[in-house]
C-alpha positions as CSV (number, residue, x, y, z in Angstrom):
1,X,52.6,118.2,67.8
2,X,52.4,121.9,67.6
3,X,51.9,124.6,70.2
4,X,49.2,125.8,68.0
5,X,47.3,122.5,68.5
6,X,47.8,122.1,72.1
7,X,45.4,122.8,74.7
8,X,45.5,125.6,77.5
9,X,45.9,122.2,80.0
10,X,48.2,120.4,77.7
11,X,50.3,124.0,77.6
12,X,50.7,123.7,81.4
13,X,51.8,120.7,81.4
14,X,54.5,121.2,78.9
15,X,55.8,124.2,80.7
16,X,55.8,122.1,84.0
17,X,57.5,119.4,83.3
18,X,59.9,121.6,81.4
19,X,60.9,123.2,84.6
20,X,61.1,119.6,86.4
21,X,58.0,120.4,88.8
22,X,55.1,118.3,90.1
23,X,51.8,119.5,90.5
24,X,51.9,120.1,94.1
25,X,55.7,122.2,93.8
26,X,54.0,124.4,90.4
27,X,50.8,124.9,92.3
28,X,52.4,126.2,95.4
29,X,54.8,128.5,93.7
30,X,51.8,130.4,92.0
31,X,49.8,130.0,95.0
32,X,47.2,127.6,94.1
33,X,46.2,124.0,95.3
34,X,47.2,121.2,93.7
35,X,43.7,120.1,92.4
36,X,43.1,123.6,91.3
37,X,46.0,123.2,89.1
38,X,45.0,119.6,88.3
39,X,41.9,120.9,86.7
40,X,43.4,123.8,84.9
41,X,46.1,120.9,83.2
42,X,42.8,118.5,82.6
43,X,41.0,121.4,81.1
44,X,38.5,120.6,83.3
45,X,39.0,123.9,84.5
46,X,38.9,127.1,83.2
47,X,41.1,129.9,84.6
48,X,39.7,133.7,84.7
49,X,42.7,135.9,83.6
50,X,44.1,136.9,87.0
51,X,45.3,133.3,87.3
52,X,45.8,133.0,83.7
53,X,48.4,136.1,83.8
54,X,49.7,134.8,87.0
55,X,50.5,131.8,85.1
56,X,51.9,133.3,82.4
57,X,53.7,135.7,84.2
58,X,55.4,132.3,86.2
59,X,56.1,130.4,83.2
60,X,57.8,133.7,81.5
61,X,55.3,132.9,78.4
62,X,52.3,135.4,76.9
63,X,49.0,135.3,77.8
64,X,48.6,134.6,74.4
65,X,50.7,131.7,73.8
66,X,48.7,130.1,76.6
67,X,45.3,131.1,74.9
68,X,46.4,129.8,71.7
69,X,47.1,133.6,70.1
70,X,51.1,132.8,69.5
71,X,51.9,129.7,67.7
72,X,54.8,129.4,70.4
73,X,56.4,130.4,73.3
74,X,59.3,132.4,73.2
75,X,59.9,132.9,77.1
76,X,62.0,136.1,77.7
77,X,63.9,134.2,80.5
78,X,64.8,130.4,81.3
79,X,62.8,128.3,83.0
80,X,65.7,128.1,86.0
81,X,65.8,132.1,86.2
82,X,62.1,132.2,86.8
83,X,62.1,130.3,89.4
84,X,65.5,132.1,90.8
85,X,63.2,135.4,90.6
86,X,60.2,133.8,92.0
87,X,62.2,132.4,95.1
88,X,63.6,136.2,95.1
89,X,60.7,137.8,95.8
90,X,60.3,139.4,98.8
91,X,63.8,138.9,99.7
92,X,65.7,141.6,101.3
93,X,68.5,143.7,100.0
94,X,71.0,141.4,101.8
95,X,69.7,138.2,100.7
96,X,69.4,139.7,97.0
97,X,73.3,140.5,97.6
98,X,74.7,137.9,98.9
99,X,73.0,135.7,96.1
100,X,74.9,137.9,93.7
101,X,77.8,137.0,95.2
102,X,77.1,133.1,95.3
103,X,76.2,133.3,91.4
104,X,79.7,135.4,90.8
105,X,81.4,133.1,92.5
106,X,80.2,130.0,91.1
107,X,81.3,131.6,87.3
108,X,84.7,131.7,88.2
């Protein structure tokens, strides 16, 4: 099937399951509820574009891949870093460090 084909629902369900989350784990991380997000992958529900670019910007897709716009996604960083950056957030200067130090060490 083609991106081009798919749904804004069938989209984030794709992108979710590519990046090993349930529901519950995606929804938290972009701070919605579970059902919210259940609706959104059902296209029962519409999302305005605050949660759309919120999604997006989670994901590390366009806006416009998810609207259909771009026949695919080309994400700017891997599923894995975007969650490392989204678990960073808010982190302090220490934390960010010593992080650093943990990935350094784990290339040698």
């Amino acid at each position: 099937m083609e991106d081009q084909a798919l749904t804004v629902g069938e989209k984030l369900v794709m992108l979710r399951k590519s990046m090993g989350l349930t529901q519950a784990k995606a929804a938290e991380r972009m701070g919605l509820t579970r059902p919210t997000l259940n609706g959104y992958e059902n296209n029962i529900r519409k999302p305005n574009i605050h949660i759309i670019k919120r999604i997006a910007e989670y994901y590390g897709v366009s806006v416009d891949y998810l609207l259909g716009e771009e026949e695919y996604a080309e994400p700017e960083l891997s599923p894995q870093t975007n969650i490392l950056l989204q678990t960073l957030k808010g982190a302090s200067e220490e934390d960010i460090a010593q992080v650093i130090r943990i990935v350094e060490a784990l290339r040698k």
